[in-house]
N, C-alpha and C positions, 0 to 999 in steps of 0.2 A: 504494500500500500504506500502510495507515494502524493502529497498534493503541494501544490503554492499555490499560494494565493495573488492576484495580480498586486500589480508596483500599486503603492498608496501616496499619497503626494510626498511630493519631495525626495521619491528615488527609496524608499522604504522599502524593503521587499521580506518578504517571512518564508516561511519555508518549516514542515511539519509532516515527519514520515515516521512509517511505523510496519513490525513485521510480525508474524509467529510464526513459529516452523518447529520441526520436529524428527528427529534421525528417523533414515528407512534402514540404515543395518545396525547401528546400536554396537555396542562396544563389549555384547560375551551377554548382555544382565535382562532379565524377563523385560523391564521397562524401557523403553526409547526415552536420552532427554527430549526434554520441552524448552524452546526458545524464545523469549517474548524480545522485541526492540521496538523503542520510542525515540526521534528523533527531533531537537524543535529547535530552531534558531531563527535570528534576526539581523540583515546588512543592511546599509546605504553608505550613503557619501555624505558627511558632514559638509566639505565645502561648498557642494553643492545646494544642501539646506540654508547653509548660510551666506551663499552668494557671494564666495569671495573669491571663486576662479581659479581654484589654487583646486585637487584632488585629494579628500580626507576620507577614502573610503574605511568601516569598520565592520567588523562582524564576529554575532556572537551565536556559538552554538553548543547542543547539551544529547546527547547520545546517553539512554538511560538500556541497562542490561541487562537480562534477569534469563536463568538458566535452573533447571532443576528438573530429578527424577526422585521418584519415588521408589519402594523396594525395602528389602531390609537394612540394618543400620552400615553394612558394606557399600549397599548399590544408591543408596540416596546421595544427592545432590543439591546442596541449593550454594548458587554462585547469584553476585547481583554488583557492577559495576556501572561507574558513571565517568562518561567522558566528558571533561568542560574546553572547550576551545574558544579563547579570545584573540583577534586581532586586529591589525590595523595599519593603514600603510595613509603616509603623508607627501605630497608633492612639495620637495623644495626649492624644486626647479623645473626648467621642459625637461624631461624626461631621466629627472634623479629623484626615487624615492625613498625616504626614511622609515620604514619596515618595524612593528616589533609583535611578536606575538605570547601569548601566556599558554600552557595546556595542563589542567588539572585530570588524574585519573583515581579514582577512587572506585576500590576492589574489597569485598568481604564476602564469608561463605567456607563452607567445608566441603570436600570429596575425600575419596579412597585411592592413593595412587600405588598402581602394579608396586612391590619387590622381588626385582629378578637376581637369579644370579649370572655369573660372568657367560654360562651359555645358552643365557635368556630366560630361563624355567624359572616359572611363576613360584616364589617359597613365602610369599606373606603379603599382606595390604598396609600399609599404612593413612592413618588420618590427618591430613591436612588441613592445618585452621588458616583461612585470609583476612587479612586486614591491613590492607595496603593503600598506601596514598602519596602518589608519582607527580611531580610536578615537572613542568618545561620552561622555559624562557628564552626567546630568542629574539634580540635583534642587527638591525644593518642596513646596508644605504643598498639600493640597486640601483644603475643605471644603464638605460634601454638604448642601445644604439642602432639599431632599426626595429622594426615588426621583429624579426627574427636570429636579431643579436642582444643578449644584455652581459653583465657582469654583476654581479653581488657580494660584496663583504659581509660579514657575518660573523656575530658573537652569540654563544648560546652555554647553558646551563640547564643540566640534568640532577633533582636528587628524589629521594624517599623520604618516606616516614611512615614506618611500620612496626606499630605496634606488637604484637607478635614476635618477631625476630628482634628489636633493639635496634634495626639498622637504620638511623636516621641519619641526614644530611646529605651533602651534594656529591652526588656518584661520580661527575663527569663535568669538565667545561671543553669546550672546543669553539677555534678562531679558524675559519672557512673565507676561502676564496674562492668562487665558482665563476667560470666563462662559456655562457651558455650560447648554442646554435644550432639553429631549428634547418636541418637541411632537405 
C-alpha cells in the first residue's frame, strides 16, 4: 500500500505508506513470521515558502517496524523498530549546496538465535534481548557541475546506545570525498 497526497501550497508535499506481509517458507517452526510496516513523512523547500530565491529544501520521515511469530517460548518473536530520518540541504550559491542530515534507529524485542557448531549442527538456541538505539549525522557542501557531474565533501558520525550490552557512544567518524558521474 502506497499513497501521497498532492503538493499543498507552498511546495509541501506528505507522503504515507504502509505494508503487511508474511513468510511463504518460514524458517524450520509451525508458525510463518508476520510483518507489519508504516511509513509517514513530510518535505518542501523552505526558500521557496519564504520567497527568498535561494533553495532550502527539508524533509522528515519515520518508518515504524513491527515483526512477530507466535509458537512456543523457542519459536516466538516479537521485534519492533523505528526509523527516524531528518534532512536538509541549503543553496549557498548556483549550484553549491550545504547538506546535513540526522538518522535515529531505535530497535527492541527478543528471538531464539540457531547455536551451531564448527560443522554447522544445530546443538542449542539461544535468547536474544534488543534494545538498541543507533544514531547518524552527516554533513557537507556539494557542488553540481553539470546535470550529471557533482563532487561532495562530507563529514559524518556513527554511534549507539544500548542498553542491554553497555555499549554506548560513537562507533565511527569518517571525512568523504566523493566525485560523482552519471555516464
Amino acid at each position: 500500500m502506497s499513497a501521497q497526497t498532492l503538493p499543498s501550497a507552498r511546495s509541501i508535499q506528505w507522503k504515507l505508506e504502509g505494508g503487511l506481509h508474511t513468510e511463504i517458507v518460514g524458517q524450520g517452526t509451525v508458525e510463518k513470521r508476520k510483518f507489519g510496516t508504516l511509513g509517514m513523512g513530510v518535505s518542501g523547500d523552505l526558500g521557496e515558502w519564504l520567497g527568498s530565491g535561494r533553495s532550502w529544501t527539508w524533509s522528515v520521515y519515520e518508518r515504524l517496524e513491527h515483526t512477530r511469530r507466535g509458537g512456543n517460548d523457542i519459536e516466538s518473536i516479537q521485534l519492533t523498530s523505528s526509523h527516524l530520518t531528518m534532512s536538509s540541504a541549503f543553496s549557498l550559491a548556483d549550484d553549491l549546496f550545504l547538506q546535513a542530515s540526522v538518522k535515529h534507529v531505535m530497535g527492541e524485542g527478543q528471538e531464539y538465535l540457531n547455536v551451531r557448531d564448527e560443522l554447522g549442527t544445530l546443538v542449542n538456541y539461544e535468547r536474544v534481548e534488543y534494545d538498541v538505539k543507533d544514531w547518524m549525522a552527516m554533513g557537507g557542501l556539494t557542488y553540481q557541475f553539470s546535470d550529471h557531474v557533482y563532487t561532495s565533501v562530507q563529514w559524518g558520525s556513527w554511534g549507539v546506545f544500548n542498553q542491554a550490552m553497555e555499549a554506548n557512544g560513537v562507533n565511527a567518524r569518517q571525512f568523504m570525498v566523493v566525485l560523482s558521474a552519471e555516464l
